[in-house]
C-alpha positions as CSV (number, residue, x, y, z in Angstrom):
1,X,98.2,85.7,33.0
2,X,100.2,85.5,30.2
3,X,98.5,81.7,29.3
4,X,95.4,83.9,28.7
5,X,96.9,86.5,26.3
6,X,96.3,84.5,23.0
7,X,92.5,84.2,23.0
8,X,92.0,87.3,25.0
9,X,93.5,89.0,21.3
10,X,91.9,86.4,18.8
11,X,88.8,87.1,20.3
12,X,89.0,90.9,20.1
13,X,89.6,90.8,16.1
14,X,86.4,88.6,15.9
15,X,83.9,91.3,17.7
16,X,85.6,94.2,15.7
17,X,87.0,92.4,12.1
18,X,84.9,90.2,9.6
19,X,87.7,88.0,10.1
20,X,86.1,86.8,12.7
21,X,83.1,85.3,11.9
22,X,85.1,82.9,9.5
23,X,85.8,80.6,13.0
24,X,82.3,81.6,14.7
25,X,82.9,77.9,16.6
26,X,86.6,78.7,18.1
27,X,85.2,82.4,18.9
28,X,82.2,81.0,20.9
29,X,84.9,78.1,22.7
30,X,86.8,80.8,23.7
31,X,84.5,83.6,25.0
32,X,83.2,80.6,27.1
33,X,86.7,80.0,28.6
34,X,86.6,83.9,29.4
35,X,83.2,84.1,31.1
36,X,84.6,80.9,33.2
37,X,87.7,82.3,34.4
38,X,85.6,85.8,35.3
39,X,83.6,83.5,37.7
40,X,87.0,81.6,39.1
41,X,88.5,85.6,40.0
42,X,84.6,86.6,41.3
43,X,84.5,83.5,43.8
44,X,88.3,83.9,44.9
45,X,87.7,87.3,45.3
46,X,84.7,87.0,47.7
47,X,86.7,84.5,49.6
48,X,89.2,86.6,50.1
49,X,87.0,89.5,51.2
50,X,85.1,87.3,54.0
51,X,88.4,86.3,55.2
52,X,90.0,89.6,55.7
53,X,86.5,91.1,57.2
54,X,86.6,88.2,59.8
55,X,90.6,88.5,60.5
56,X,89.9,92.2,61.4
57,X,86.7,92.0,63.1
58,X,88.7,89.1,65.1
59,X,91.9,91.7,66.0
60,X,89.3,94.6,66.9
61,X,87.4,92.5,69.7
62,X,91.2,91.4,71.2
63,X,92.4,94.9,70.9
64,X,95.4,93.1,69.2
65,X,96.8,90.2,67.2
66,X,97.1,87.2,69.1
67,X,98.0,83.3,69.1
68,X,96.3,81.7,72.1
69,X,98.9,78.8,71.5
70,X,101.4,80.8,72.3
71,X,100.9,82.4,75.3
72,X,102.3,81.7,78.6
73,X,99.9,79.9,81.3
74,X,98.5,82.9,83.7
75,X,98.4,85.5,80.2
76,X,94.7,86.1,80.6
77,X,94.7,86.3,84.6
78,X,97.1,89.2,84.3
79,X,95.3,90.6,81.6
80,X,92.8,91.2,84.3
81,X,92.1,94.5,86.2
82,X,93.7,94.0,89.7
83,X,90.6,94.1,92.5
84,X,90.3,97.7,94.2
85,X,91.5,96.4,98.1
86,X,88.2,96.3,100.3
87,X,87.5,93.5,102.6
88,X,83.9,94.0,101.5
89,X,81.9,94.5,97.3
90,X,85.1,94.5,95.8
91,X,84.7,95.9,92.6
92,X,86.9,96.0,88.8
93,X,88.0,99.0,87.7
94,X,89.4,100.2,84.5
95,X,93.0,101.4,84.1
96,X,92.2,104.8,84.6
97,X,89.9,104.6,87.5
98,X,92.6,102.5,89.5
99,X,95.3,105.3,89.0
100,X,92.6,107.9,90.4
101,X,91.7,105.7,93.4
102,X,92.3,106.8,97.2
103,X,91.4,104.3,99.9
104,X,92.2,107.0,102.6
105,X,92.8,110.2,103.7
106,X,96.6,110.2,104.1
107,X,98.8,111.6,101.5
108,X,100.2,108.0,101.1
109,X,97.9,105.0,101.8
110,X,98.7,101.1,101.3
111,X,96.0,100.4,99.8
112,X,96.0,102.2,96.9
113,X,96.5,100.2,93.2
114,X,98.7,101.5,90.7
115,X,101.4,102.7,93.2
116,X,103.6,99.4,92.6
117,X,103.4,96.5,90.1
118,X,105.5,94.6,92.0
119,X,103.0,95.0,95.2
120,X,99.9,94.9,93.9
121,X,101.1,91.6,92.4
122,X,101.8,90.3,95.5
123,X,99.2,91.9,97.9
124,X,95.8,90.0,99.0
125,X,93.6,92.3,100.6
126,X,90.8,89.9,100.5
127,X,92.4,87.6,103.2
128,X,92.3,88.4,107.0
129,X,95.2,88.6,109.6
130,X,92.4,87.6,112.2
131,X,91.2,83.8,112.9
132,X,87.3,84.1,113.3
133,X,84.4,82.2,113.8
134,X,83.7,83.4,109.8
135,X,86.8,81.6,108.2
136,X,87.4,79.0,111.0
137,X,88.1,76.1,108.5
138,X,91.4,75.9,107.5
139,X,92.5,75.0,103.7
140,X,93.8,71.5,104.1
141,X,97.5,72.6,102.7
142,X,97.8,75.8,105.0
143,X,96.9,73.1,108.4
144,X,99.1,70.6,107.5
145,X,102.0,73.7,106.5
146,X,100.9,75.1,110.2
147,X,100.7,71.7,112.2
148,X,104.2,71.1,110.7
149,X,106.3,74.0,112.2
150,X,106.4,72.3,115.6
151,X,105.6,68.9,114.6
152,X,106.7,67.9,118.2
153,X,103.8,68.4,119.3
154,X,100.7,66.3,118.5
155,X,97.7,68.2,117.1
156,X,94.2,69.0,118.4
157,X,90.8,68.6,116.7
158,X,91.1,72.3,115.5
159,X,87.5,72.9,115.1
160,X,86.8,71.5,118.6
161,X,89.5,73.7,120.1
162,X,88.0,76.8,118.4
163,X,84.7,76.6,119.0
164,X,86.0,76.1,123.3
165,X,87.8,79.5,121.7
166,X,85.9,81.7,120.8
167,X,82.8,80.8,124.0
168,X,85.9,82.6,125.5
169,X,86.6,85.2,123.3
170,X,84.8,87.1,120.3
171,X,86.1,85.5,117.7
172,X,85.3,88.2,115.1
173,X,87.7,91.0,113.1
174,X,87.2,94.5,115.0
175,X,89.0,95.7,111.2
176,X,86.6,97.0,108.7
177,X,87.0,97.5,104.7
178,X,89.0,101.0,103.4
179,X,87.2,103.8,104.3
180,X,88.5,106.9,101.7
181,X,87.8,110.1,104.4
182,X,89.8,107.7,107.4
183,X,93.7,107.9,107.9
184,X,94.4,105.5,110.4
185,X,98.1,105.6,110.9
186,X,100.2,102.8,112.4
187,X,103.4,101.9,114.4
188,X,105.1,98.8,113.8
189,X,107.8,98.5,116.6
190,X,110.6,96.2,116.3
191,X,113.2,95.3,119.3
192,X,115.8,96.1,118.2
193,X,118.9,97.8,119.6
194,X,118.5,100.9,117.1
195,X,115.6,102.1,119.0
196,X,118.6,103.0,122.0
197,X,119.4,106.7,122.0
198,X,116.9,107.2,118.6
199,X,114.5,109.1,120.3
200,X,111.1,108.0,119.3
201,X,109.4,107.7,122.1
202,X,106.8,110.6,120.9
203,X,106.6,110.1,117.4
204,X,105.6,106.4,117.9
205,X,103.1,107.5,120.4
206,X,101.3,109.6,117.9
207,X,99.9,106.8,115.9
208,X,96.2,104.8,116.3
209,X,97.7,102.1,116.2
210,X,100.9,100.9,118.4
211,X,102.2,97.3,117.4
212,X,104.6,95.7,120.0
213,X,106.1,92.1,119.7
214,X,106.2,89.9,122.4
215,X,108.5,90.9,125.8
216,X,108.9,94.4,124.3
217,X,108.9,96.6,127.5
218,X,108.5,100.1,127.4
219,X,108.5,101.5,130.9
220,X,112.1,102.9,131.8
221,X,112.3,103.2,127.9
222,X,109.4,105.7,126.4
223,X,112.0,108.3,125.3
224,X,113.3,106.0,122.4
225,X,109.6,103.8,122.2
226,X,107.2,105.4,123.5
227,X,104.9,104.4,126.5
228,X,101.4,103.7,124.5
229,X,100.2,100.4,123.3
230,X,97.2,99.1,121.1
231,X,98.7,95.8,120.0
232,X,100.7,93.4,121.7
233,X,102.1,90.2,119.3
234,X,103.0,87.3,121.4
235,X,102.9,83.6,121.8
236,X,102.5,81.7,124.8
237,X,106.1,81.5,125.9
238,X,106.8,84.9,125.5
239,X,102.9,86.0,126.9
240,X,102.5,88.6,129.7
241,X,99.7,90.5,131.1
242,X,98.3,93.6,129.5
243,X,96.7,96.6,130.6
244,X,92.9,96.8,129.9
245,X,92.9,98.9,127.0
246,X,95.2,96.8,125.2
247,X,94.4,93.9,122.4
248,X,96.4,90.7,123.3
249,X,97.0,89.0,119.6
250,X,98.7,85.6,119.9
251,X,100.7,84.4,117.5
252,X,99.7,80.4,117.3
253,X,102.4,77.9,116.2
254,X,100.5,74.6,117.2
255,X,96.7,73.8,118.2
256,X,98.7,73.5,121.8
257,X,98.8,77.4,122.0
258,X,95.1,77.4,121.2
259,X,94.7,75.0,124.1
260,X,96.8,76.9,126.5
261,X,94.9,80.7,125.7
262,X,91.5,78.9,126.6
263,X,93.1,77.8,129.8
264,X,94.9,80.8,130.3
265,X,91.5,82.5,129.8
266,X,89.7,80.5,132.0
267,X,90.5,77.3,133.9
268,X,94.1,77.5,134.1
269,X,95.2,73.8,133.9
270,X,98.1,74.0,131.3
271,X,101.5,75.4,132.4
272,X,104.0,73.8,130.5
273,X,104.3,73.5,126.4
274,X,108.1,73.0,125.3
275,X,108.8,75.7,128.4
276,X,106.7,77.2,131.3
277,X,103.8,79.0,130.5
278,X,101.5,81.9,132.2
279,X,98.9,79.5,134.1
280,X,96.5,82.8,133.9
281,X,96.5,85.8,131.7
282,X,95.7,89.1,132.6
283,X,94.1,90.5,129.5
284,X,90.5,92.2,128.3
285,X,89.1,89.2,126.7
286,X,86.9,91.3,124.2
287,X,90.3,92.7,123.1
288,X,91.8,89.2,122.6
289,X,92.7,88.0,118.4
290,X,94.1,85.2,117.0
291,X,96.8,85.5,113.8
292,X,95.4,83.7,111.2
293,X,97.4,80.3,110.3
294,X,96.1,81.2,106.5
295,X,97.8,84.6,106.9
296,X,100.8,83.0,108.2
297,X,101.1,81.0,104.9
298,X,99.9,83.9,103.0
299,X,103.4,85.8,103.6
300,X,105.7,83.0,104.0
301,X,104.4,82.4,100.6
302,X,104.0,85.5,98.8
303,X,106.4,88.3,100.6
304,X,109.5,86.1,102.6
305,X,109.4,83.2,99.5
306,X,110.3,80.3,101.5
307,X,113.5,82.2,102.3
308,X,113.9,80.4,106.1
309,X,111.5,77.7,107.7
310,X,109.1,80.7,108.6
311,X,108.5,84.3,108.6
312,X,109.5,86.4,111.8
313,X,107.4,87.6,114.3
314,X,108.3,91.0,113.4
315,X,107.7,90.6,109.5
316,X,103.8,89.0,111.0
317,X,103.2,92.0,112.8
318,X,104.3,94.8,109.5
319,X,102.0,92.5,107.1
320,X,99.0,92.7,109.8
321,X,99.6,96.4,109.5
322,X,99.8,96.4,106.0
323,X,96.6,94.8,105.8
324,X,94.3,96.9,108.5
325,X,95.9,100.7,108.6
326,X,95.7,103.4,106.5
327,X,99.8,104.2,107.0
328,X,102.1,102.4,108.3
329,X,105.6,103.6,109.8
330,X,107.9,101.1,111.2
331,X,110.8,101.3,114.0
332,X,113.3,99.2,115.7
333,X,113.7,97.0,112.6
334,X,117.5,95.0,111.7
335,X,120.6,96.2,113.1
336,X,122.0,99.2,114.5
337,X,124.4,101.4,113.0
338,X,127.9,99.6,114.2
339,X,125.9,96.0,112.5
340,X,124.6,94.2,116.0
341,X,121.3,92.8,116.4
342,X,120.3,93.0,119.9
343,X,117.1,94.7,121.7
344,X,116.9,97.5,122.9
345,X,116.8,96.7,126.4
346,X,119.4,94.1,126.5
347,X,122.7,95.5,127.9
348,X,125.0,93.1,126.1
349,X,125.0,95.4,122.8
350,X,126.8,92.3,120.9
351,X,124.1,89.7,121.8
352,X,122.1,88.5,118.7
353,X,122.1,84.9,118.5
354,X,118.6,85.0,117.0
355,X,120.0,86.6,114.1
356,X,121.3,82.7,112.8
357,X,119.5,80.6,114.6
358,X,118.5,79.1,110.9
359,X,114.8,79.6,111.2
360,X,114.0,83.1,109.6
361,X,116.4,84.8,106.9
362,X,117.0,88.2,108.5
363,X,118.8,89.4,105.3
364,X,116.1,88.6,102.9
365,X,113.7,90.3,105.4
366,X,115.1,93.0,105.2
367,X,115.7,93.0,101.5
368,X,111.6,93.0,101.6
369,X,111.4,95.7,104.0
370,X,114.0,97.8,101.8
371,X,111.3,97.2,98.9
372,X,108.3,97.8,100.7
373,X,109.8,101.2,101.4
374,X,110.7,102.1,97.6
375,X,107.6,101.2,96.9
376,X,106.2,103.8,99.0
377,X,104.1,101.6,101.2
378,X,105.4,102.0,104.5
379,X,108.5,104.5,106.2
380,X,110.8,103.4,107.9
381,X,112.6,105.5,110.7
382,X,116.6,105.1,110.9
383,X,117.5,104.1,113.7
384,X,121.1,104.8,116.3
């Protein structure tokens, strides 16, 4: 500015002094120079101006500054309102709709959003526990995960083994989407040795739904587990008959097991997998449901994070709960109070050899039960 100074005086004495007018030429040069530099500061100006405007019209639409080159990979996924959990027209919400949401009638339901970050992060309610008809095809990488737990045995065409399936059985999921006025409260029992002496037997038998895990007895034993069942886990080797009014849900660990509930179903001709097997099951056949292989993956994935080759039965049957009731309380889960894992029917108190066996990680199970409890999505009953 201070370059400008000179001629910006000189050419104020020749407008107002005679002075002036004695160098008309240099006067004229220099009020030139003036009207030139007035049309430089007008053209930088307008720059200017149109590049704020856009900058803030730019930070108004993102609610924000931000440097897409900087973000992580995922930023605009979780940016994303999580989907309200309904098997069927899920819908977004906005942040203040998903605090005010009930999916049930209980006080406390699992499927509500908002409750836990660290769940809702985690949770899939879009995916079924049930193998149907509907999502028969498996993703390639969840069949070869599946095919690989027992690779022993060789596999069977899948489709061709379902389709015998389900002429045998439904092959659809009897579980619907949320229903806000339902509170459909569940039992998850476990087998283990805490159940002796806790007294259950009448709480558990208060719930819809009573989950059992495969030889899980209950006669000589309803004070501490109760006597009613809705849901019996098992697979082959551990398979019994059932009472009528009772849904048989086997666990599958190979197409073999597939094989052998057809049979079991019907002709009868396979006895033998890796041990002896029910030739025949007694079961209602309408009330018969295969654990989904994609489910299976789903928590071995997401909830148990690789920790052992594969989740446990009983962490199956709590994410199946999770996934179709309203409420879901849990018993006979982990020790008992002097540290042994045993079942409750066992009378050696200090057997527990499935505790190491190196296939499931009890301790990080139950780290994910612990957290699944502070998080308010299921109860779990201390036991002896």
């Amino acid at each position: 500015l201070s370059e400008f100074r000179p001629w910006l005086s000189g050419g104020a004495v020749g407008v107002t002094g005679g002075e002036g007018n004695a160098g008309g030429g240099g006067g004229a040069e220099k009020g030139g120079r003036m009207r030139c530099s007035r049309r430089v500061w007008v053209v930088l100006a307008s720059l200017a101006l149109v590049f704020f405007t856009s900058l803030f019209f730019s930070v108004s639409l993102r609610g924000g500054v931000s440097f897409n080159y900087l973000e992580p990979p995922g930023w605009e996924e979780s940016r994303r309102v999580k989907l309200v959990p309904s098997y069927v027209g899920a819908h977004r919400l906005s942040s203040q709709d998903t605090l005010q949401q009930k999916t049930c009638a209980c006080p406390r339901c699992v499927g509500d959003p908002g409750v836990s970050g660290w769940f809702d992060e985690n949770y899939d309610p879009d995916i079924s526990p049930v193998w149907t008809r509907d999502n028969m095809k498996l993703p390639s990488d969840v069949y070869y995960w599946w095919v690989m737990l027992q690779p022993q045995f060789k596999p069977h065409s899948i489709q061709q083994v379902l389709l015998k399936l389900f002429q045998v059985i439904p092959g659809r999921s009897p579980y619907g989407s949320w229903d806000p006025g339902r509170c459909l409260r569940c039992a998850v029992v476990g087998n283990s040795g805490n159940l002796r002496g806790a007294g259950y037997g009448a709480t558990i038998d208060e719930h819809n739904y009573i989950m059992r895990i495969n030889l899980a007895p209950t006669v000589g034993y309803e004070e501490d587990a109760g006597s009613h069942t809705t849901h019996h886990f098992m697979y082959p080797e551990s398979a019994k008959n059932l009472a009528a009014n009772v849904s048989f849900v086997l666990v599958p660990f190979k197409t073999l097991d597939l094989v052998w509930i057809t049979s079991a179903l019907s002709t009868g001709q396979i006895r033998f997998t890796y041990a002896p097997v029910k030739q025949f099951l007694r079961v209602d056949k309408d009330k018969v449901q295969i654990f989904n292989p994609a489910f299976f993956k789903y928590i071995h994935d997401r909830w148990t994070r690789h920790h052992g080759r594969y989740p446990s039965t009983g962490m199956l049957v709590l994410f199946f709960a999770l996934h179709v009731c309203d409420e879901v309380n849990v018993f006979g889960f982990g020790a008992d109070s002097r540290g042994n894992w045993h079942h409750y029917w066992e009378q050696n108190r200090y057997s527990g050899e499935f505790r190491k066996t190196g296939v499931h990680d009890a301790d990080y199970e139950a780290h994910i039960i612990q957290l699944l409890a502070k998080a308010g999505k299921i109860t779990v009953f201390p036991g002896k």
